[in-house]
N, CA, C and O of each residue as an XYZ file, in Angstrom:
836
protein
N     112.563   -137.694    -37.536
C     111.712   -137.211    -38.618
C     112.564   -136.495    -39.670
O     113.042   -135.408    -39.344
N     112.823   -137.001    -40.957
C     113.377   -136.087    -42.060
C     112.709   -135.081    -42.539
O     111.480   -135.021    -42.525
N     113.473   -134.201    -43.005
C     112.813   -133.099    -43.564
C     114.172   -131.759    -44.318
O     115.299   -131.612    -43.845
N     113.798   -131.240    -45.123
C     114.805   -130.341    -45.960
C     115.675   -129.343    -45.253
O     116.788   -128.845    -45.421
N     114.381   -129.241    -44.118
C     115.405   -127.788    -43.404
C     116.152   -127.845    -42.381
O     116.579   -128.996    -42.283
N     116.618   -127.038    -41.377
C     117.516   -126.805    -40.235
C     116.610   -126.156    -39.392
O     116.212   -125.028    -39.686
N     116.007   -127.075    -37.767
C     115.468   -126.694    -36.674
C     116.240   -126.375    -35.885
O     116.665   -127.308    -35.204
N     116.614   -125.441    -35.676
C     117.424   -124.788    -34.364
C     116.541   -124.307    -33.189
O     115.487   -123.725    -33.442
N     116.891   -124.505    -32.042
C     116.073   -123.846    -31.053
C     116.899   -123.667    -29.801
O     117.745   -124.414    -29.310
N     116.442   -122.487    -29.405
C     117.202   -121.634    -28.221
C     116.443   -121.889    -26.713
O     115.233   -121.667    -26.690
N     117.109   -122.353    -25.432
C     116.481   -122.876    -24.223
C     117.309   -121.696    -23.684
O     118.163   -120.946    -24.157
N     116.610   -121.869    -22.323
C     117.264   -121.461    -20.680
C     116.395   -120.909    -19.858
O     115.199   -120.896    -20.152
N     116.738   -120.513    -19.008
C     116.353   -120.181    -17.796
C     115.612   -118.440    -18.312
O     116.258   -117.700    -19.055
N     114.053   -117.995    -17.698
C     113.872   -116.720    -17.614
C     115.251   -115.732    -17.502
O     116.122   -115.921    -16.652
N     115.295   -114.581    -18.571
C     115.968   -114.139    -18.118
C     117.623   -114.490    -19.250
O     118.238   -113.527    -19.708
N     118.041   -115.792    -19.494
C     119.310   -115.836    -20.100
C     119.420   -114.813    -21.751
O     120.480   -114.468    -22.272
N     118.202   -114.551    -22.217
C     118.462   -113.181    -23.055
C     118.523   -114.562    -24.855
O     119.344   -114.516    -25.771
N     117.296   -115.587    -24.683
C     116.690   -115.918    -25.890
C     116.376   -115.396    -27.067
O     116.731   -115.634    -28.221
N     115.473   -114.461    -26.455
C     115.142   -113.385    -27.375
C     115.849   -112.636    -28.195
O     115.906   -112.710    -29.423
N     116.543   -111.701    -27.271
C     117.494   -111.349    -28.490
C     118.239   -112.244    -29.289
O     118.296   -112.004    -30.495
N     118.795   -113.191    -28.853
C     119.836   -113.811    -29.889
C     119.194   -114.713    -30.646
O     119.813   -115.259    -31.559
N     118.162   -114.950    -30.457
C     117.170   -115.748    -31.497
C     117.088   -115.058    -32.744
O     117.452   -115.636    -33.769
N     116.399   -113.209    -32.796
C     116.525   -112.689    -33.422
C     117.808   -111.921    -34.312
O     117.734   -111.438    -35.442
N     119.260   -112.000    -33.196
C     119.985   -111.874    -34.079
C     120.829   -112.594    -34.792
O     121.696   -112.102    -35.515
N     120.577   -114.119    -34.591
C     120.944   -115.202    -35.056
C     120.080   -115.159    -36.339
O     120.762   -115.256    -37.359
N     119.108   -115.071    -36.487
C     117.877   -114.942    -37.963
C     118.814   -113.269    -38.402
O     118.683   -113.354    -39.623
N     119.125   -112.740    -38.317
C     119.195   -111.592    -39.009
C     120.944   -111.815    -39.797
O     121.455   -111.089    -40.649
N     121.473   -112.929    -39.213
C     123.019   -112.893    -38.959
C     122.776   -114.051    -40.383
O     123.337   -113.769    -41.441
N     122.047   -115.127    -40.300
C     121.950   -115.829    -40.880
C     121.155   -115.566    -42.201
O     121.546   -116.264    -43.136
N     120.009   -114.618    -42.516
C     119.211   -114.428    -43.715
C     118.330   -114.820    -43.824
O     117.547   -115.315    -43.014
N     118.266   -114.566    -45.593
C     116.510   -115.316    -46.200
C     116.563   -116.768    -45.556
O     117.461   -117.529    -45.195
N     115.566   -116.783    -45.576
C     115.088   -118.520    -45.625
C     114.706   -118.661    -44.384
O     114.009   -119.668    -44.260
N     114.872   -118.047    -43.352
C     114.370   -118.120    -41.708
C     113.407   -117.821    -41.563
O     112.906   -116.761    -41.941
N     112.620   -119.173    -40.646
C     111.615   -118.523    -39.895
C     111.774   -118.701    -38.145
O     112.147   -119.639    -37.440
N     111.282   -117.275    -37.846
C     111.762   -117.301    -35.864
C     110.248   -117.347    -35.561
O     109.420   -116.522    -35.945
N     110.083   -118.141    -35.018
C     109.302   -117.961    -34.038
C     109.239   -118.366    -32.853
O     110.352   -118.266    -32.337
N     108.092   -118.991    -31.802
C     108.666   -118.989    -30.071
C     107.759   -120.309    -29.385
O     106.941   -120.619    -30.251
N     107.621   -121.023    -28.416
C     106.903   -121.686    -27.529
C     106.778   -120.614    -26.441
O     107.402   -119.569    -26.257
N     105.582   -121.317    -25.651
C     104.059   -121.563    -26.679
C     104.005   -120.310    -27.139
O     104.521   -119.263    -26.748
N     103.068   -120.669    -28.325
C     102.833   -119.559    -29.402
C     102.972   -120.206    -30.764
O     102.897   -121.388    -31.102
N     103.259   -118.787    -31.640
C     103.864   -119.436    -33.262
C     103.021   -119.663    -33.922
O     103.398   -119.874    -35.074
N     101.244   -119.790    -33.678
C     100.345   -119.416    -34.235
C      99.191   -118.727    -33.623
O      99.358   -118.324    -32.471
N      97.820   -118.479    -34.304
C      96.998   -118.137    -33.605
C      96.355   -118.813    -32.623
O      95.735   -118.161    -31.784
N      96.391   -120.286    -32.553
C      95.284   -120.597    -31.688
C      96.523   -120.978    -30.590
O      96.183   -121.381    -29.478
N      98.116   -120.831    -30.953
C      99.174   -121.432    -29.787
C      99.430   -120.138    -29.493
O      99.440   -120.207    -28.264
N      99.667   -118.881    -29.785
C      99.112   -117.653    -28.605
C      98.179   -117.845    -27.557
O      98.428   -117.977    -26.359
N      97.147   -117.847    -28.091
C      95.752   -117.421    -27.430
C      95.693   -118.858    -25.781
O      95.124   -118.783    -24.692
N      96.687   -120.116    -26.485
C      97.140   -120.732    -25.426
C      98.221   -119.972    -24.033
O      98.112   -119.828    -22.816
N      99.239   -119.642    -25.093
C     100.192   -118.947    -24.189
C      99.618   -117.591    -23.188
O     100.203   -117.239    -22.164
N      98.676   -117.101    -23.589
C      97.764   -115.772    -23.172
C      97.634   -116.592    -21.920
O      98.098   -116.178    -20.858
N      96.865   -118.022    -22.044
C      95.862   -118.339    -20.896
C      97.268   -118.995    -19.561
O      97.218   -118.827    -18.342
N      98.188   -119.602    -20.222
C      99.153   -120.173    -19.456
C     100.315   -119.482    -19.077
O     101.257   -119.959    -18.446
N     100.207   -118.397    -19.472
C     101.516   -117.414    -19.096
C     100.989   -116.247    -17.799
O     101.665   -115.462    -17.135
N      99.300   -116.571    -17.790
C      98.861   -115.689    -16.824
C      97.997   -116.048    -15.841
O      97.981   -115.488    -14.746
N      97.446   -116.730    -16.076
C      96.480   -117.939    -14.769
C      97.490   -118.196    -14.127
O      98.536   -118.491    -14.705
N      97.367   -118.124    -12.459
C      98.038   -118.453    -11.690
C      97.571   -119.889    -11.042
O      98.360   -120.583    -10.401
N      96.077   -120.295    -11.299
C      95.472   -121.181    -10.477
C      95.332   -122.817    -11.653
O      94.393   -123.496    -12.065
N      96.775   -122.848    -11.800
C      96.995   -123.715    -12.836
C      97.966   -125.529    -12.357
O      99.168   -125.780    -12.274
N      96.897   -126.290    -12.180
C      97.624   -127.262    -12.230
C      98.934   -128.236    -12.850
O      98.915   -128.350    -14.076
N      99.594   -128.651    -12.427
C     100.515   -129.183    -12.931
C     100.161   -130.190    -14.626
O     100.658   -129.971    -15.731
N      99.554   -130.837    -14.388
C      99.026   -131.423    -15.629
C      98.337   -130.628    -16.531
O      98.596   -130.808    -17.721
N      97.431   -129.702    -16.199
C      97.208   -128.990    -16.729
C      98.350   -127.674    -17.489
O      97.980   -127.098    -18.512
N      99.087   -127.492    -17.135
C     100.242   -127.018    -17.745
C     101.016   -127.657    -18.873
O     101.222   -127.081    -19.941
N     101.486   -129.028    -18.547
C     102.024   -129.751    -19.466
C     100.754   -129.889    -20.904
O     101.152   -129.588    -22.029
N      99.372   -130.327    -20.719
C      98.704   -130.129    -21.660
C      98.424   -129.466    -22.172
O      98.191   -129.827    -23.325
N      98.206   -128.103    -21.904
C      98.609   -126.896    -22.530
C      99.629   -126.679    -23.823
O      99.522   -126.384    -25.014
N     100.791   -127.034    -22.780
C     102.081   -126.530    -23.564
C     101.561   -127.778    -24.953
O     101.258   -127.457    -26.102
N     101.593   -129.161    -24.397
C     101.523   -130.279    -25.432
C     100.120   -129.564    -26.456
O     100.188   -129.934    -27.628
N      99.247   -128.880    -26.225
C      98.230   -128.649    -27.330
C      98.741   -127.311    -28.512
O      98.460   -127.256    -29.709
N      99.550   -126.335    -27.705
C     100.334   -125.602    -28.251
C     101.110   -126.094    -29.151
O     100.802   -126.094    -30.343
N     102.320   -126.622    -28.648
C     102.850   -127.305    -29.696
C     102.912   -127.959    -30.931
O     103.616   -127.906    -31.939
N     101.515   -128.878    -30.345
C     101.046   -129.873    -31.900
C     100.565   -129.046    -32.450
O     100.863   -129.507    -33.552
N      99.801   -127.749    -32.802
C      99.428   -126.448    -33.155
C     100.278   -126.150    -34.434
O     100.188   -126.324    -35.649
N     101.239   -125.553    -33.438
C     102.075   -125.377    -33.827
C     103.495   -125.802    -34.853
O     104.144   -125.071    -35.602
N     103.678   -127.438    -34.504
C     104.021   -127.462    -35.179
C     103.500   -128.292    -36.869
O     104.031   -128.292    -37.979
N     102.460   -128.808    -36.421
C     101.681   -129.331    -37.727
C     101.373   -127.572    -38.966
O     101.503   -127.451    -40.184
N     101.017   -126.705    -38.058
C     100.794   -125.741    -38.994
C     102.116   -124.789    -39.420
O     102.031   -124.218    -40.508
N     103.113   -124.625    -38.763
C     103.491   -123.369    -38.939
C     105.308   -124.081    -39.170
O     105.924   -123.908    -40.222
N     105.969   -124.957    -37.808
C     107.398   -125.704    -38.179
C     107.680   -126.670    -39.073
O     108.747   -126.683    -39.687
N     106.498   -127.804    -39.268
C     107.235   -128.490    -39.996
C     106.653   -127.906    -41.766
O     107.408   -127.984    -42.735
N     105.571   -127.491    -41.837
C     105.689   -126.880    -43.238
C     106.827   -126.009    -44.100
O     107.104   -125.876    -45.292
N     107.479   -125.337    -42.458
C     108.600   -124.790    -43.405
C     109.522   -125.255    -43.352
O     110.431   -124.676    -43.947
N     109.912   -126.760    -42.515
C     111.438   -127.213    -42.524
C     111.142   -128.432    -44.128
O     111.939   -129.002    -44.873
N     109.580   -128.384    -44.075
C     109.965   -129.358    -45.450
C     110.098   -128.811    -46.761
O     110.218   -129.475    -47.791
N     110.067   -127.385    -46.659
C     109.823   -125.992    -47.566
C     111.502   -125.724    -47.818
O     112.032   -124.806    -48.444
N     112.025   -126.679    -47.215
C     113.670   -126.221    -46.860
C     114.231   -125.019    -46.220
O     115.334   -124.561    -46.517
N     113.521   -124.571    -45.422
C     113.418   -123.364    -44.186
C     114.548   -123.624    -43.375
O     114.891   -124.782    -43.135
N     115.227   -122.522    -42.881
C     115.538   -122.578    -41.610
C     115.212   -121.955    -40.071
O     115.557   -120.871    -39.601
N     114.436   -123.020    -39.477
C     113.602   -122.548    -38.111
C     114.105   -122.307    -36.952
O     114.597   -123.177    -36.234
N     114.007   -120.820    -36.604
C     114.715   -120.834    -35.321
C     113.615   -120.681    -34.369
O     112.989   -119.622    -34.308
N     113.334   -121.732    -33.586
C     112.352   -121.077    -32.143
C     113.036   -121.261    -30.886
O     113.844   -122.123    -30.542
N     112.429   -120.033    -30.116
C     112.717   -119.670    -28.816
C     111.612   -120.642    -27.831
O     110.414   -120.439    -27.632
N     112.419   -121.665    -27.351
C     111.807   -122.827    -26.823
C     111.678   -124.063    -27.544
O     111.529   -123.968    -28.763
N     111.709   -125.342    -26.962
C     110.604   -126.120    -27.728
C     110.198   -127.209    -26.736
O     109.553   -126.855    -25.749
N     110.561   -128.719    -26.921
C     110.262   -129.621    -26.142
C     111.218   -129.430    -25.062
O     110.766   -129.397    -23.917
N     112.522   -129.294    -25.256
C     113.474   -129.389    -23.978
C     113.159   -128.562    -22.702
O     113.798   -128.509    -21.651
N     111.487   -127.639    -23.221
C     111.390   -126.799    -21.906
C     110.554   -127.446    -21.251
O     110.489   -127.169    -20.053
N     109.874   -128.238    -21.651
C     108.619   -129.148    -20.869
C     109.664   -130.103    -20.418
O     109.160   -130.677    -19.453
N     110.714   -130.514    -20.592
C     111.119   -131.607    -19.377
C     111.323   -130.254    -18.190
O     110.565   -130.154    -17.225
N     112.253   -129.453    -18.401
C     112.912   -128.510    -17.190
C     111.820   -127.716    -16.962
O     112.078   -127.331    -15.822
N     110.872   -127.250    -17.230
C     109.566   -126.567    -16.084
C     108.566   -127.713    -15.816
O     108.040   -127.823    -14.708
N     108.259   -128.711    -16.998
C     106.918   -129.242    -16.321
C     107.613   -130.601    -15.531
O     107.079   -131.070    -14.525
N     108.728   -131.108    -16.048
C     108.750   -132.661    -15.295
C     110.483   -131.901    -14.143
O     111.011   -132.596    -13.275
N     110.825   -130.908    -14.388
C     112.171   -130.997    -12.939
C     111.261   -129.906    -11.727
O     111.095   -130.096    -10.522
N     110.771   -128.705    -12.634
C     109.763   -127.789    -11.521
C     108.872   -128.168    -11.104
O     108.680   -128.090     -9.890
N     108.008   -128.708    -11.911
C     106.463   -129.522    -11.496
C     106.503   -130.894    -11.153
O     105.525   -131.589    -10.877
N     107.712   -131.251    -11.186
C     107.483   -133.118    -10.609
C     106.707   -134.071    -11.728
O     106.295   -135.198    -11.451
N     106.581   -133.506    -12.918
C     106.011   -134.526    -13.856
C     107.099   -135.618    -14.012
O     108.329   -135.616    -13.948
N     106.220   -136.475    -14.224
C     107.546   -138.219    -14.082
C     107.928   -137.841    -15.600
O     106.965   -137.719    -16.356
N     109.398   -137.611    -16.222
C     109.838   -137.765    -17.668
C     109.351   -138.568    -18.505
O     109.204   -138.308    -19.699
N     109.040   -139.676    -17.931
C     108.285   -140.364    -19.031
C     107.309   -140.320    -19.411
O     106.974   -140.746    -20.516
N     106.657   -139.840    -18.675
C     105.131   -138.774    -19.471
C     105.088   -138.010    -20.271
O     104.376   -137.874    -21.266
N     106.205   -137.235    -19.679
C     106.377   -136.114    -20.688
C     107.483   -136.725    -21.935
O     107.693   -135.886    -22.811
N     107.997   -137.670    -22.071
C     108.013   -138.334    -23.374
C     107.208   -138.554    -24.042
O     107.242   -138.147    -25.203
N     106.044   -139.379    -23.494
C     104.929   -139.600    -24.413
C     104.055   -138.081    -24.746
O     103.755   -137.879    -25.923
N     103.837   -137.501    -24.163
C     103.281   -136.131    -24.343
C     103.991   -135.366    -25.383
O     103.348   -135.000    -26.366
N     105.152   -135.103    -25.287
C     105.795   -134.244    -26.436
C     106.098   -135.025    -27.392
O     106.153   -134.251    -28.346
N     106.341   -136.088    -27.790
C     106.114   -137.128    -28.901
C     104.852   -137.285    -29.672
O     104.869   -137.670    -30.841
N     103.828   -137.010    -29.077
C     102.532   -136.709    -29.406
C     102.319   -135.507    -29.788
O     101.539   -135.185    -30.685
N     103.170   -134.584    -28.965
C     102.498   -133.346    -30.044
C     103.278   -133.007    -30.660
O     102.932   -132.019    -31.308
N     104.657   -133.445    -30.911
C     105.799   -133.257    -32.197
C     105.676   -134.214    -33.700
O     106.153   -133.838    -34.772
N     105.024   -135.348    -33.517
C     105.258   -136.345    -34.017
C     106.484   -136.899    -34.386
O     106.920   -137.091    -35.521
N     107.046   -137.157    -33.193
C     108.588   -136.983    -33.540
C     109.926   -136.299    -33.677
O     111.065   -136.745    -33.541
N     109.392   -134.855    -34.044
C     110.146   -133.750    -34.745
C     111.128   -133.600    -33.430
O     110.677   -133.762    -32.296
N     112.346   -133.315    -33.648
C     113.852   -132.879    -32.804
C     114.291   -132.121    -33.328
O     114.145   -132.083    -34.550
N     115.037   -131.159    -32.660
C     115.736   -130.117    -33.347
C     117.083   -130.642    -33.775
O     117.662   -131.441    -33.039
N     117.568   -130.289    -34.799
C     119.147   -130.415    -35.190
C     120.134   -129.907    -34.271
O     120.980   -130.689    -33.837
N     120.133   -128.683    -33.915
C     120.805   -128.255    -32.372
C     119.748   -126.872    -31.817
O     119.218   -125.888    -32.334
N     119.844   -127.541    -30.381
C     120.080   -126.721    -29.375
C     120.882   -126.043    -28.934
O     121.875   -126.689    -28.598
N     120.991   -124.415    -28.657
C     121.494   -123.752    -27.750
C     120.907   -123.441    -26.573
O     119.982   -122.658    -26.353
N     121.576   -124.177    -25.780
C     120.960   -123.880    -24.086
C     122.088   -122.639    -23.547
O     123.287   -122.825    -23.339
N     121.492   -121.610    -23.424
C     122.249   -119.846    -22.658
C     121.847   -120.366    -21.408
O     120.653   -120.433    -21.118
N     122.896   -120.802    -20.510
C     123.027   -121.391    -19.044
C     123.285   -120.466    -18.189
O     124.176   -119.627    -18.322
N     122.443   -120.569    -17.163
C     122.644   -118.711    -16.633
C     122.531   -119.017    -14.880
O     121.872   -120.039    -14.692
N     122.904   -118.523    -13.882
C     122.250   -118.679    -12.538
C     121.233   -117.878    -12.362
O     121.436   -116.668    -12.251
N     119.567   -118.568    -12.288
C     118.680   -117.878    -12.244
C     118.540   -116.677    -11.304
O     117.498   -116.058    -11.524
N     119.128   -116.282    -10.535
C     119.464   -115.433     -9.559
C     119.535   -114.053    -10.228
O     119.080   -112.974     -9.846
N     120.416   -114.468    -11.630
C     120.837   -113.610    -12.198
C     119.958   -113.270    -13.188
O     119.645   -112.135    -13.547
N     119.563   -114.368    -13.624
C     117.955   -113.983    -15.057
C     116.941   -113.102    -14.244
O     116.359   -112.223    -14.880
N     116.682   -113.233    -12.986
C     115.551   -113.312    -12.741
C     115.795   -111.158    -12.281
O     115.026   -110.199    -12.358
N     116.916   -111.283    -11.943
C     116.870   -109.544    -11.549
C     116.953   -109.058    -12.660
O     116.322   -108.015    -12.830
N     117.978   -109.775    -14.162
C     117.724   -109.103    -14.998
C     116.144   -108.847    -15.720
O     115.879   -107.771    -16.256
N     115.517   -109.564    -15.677
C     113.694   -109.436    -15.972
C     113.651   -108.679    -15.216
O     113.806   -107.646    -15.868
N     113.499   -108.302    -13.816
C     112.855   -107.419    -12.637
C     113.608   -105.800    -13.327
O     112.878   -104.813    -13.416
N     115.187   -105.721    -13.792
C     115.642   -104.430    -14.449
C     115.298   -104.004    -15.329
O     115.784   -102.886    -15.501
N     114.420   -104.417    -16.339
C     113.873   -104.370    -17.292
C     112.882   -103.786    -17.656
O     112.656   -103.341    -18.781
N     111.679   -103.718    -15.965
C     110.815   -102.991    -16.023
C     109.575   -103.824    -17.330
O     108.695   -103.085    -17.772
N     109.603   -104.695    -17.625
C     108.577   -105.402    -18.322
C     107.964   -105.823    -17.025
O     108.548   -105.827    -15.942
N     106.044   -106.371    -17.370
C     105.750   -106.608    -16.297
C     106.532   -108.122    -16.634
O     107.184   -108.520    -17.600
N     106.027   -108.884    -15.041
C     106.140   -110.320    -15.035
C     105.459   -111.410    -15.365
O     104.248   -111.191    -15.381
N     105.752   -112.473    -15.630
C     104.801   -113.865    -15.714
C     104.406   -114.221    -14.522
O     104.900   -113.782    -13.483
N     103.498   -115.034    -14.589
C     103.438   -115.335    -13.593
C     104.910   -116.835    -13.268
O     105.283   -117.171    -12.144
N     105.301   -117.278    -14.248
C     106.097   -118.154    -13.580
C     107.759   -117.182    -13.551
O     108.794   -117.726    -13.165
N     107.731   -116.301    -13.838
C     108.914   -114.715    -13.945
C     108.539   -114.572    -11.909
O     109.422   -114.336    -11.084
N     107.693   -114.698    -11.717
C     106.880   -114.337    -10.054
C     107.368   -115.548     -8.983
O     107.504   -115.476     -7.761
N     107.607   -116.841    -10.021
C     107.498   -117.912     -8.720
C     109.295   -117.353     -8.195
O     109.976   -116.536     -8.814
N     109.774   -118.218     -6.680
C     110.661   -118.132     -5.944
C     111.586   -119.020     -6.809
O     111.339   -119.856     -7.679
N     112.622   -118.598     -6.325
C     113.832   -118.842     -6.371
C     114.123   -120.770     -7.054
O     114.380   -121.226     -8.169
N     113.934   -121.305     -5.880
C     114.114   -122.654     -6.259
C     113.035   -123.335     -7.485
O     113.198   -124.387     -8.103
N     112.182   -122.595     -7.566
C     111.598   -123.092     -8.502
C     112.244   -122.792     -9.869
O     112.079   -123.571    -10.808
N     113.004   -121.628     -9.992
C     113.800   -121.441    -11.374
C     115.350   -122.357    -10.831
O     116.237   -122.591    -11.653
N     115.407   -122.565    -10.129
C     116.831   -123.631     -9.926
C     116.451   -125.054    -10.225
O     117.208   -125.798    -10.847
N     115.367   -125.397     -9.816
C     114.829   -126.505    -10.879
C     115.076   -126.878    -12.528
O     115.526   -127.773    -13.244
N     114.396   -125.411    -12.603
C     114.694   -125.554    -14.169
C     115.694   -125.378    -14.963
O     115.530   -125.745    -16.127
N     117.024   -124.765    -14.571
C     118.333   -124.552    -14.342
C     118.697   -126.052    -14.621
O     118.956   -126.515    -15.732
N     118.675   -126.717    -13.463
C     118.531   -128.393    -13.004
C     118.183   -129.258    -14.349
O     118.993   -130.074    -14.789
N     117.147   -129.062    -14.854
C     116.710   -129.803    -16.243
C     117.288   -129.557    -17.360
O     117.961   -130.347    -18.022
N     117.047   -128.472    -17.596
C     118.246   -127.807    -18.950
C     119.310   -128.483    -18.861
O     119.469   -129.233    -19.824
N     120.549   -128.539    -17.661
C     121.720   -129.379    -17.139
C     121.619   -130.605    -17.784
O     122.269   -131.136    -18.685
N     120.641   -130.940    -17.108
C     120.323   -132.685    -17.250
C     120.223   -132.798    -18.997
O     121.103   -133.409    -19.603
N     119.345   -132.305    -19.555
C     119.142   -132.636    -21.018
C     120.252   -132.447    -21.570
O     120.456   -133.401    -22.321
N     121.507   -131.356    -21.618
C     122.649   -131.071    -21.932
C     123.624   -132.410    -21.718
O     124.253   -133.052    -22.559
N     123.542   -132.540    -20.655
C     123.858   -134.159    -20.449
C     124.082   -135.892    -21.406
O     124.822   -136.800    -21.784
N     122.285   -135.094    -21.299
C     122.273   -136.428    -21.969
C     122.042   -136.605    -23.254
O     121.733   -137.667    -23.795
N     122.226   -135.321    -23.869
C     122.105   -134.902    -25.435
C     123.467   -134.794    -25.847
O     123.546   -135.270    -26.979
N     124.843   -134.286    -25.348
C     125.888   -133.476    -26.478
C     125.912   -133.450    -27.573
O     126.558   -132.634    -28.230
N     125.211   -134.343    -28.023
C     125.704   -133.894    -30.071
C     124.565   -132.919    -30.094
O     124.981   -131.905    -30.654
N     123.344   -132.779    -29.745
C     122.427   -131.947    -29.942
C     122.499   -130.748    -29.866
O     122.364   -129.808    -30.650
N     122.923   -130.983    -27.947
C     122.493   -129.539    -27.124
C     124.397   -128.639    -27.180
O     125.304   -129.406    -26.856
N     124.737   -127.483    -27.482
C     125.143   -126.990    -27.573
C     125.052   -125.900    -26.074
O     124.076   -125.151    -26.026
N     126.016   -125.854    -24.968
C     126.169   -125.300    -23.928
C     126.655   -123.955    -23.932
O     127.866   -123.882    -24.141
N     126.109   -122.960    -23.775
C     126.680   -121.663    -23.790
C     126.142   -120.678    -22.500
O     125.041   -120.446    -22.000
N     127.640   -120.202    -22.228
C     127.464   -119.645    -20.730
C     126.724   -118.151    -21.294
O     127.224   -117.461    -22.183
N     125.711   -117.894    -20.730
C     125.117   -116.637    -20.809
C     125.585   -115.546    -19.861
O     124.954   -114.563    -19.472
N     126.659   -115.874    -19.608
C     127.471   -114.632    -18.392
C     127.954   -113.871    -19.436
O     127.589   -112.696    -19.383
N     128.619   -114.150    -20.316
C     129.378   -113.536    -21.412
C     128.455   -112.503    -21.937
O     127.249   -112.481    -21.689
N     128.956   -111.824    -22.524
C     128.392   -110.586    -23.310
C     127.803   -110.908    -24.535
O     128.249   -111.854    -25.184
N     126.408   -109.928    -25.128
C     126.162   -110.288    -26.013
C     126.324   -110.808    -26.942
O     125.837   -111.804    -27.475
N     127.472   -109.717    -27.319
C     128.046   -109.808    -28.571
C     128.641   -111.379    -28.835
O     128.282   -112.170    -29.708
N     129.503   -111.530    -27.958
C     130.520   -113.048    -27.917
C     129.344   -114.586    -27.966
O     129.400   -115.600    -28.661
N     128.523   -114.223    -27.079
C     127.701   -114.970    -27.706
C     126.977   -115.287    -28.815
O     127.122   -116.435    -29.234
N     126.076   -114.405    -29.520
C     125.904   -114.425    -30.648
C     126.913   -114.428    -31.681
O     126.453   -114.759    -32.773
N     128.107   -114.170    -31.675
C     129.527   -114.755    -32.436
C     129.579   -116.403    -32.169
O     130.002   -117.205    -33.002
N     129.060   -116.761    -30.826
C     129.210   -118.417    -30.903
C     128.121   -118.975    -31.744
O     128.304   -119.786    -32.651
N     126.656   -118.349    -31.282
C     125.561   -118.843    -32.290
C     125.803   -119.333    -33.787
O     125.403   -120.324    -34.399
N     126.850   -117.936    -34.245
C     126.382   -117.895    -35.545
C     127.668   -119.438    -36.212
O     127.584   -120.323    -37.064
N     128.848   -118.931    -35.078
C     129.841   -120.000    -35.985
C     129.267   -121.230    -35.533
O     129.615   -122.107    -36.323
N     128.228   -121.900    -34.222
C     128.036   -123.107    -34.465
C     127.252   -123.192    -35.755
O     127.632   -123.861    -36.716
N     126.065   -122.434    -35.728
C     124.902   -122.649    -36.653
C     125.914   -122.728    -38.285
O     125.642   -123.862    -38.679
N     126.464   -122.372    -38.884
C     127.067   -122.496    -39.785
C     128.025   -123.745    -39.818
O     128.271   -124.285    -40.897
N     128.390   -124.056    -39.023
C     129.285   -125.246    -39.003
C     128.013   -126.436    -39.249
O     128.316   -127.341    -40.026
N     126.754   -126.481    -38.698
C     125.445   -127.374    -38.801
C     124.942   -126.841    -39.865
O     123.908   -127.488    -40.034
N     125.005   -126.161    -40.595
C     124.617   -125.567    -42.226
C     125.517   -126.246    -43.071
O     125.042   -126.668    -44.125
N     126.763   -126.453    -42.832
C     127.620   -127.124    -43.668
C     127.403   -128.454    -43.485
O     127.040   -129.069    -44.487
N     127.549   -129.150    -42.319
C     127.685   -130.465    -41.898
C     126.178   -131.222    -43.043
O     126.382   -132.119    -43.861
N     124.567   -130.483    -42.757
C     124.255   -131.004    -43.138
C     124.110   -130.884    -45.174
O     123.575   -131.697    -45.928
N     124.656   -129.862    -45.444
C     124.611   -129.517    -47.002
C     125.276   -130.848    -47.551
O     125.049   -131.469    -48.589
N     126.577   -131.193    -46.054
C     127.299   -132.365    -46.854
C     127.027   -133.373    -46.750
O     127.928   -134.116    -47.138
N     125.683   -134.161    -46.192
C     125.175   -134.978    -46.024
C     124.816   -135.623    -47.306
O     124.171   -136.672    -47.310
């Protein structure tokens, strides 16, 4: 899908520390950004995330449709208006998380979830990914140190975040020009120093297009 602006979006595992560098990647970078997150990013893709970030008695399909109604939400109203606005969008999440929670944690067959997130993107891909690659072992105590409450999927065991660990991998894989690999062991700082010099090197690449 063409369009004027630069979609960046940040993956990983609960815990690899999205958040912040989402936001200090938008602050590092300037005007013209918009951050926002999966699911969410508008009103009616909150009020989704409310219901799916806290129901525990949630089926597998029912999850993936969720996320897929969020999304198209989302991005018909709020991403692609501003990447054709010549925006630059940073969200925390996007499609690459529905393969690694709904089709490596939940057993959804990938090719469903092709057709599903194709449907609610119409297409749309990000220019790059940063996947913060972390051993969930380690995300998951850092959430518990934090003293925020939990999700309920912040709650599930162990192997179920090694799953998703597992998918992230896999998409990294089979993406490289996309997905951009960064070890989240490293310290803040050094990381967000990698953010900013990839994201600028993909600010140039495409100016010179």
């Amino acid at each position: 899908m063409k369009h004027k602006g630069l979609f960046i979006t940040l993956e990983g595992v609960e815990g690899a520390g999205k958040t912040t560098q989402v936001q200090r990647l938008a602050d590092a970078i300037g005007e013209n950004v918009l951050v926002t997150r999966e699911p969410g990013g508008t009103p009616i893709s909150e009020q989704i995330r409310n219901i799916f970030l806290t129901d525990a008695n949630m089926s597998p399909s029912t999850e993936l449709l969720l996320i897929a109604a969020a999304r198209a939400q989302h991005v018909t109203e709020r991403i692609l208006p501003a990447l054709n606005a010549g925006q630059i969008v940073i969200c925390d999440r996007f499609s690459d998380a529905t393969v690694a929670y709904q089709g490596y944690r939940k057993g959804i067959a990938l090719q469903q979830i092709e057709k599903v997130n194709r449907m609610a993107t119409g297409g749309l891909s990000p220019n790059i990914t940063f996947l913060l690659d972390l051993p969930p072992e380690i995300g998951i105590q850092r959430k518990r140190n934090s003293h925020e409450p939990l999700t309920r999927l912040e709650h599930e065991k162990l192997p179920s975040h090694q799953k998703v660990r597992e998918g992230y991998l896999a998409v990294a894989k089979a993406e490289p020009d996309r997905v951009v690999l960064i070890d989240a062991l490293l310290d803040e700082d050094t990381i967000h120093q990698l953010l900013v010099s990839e994201t600028r090197k993909k600010i140039q690449l495409t100016k010179s297009r």
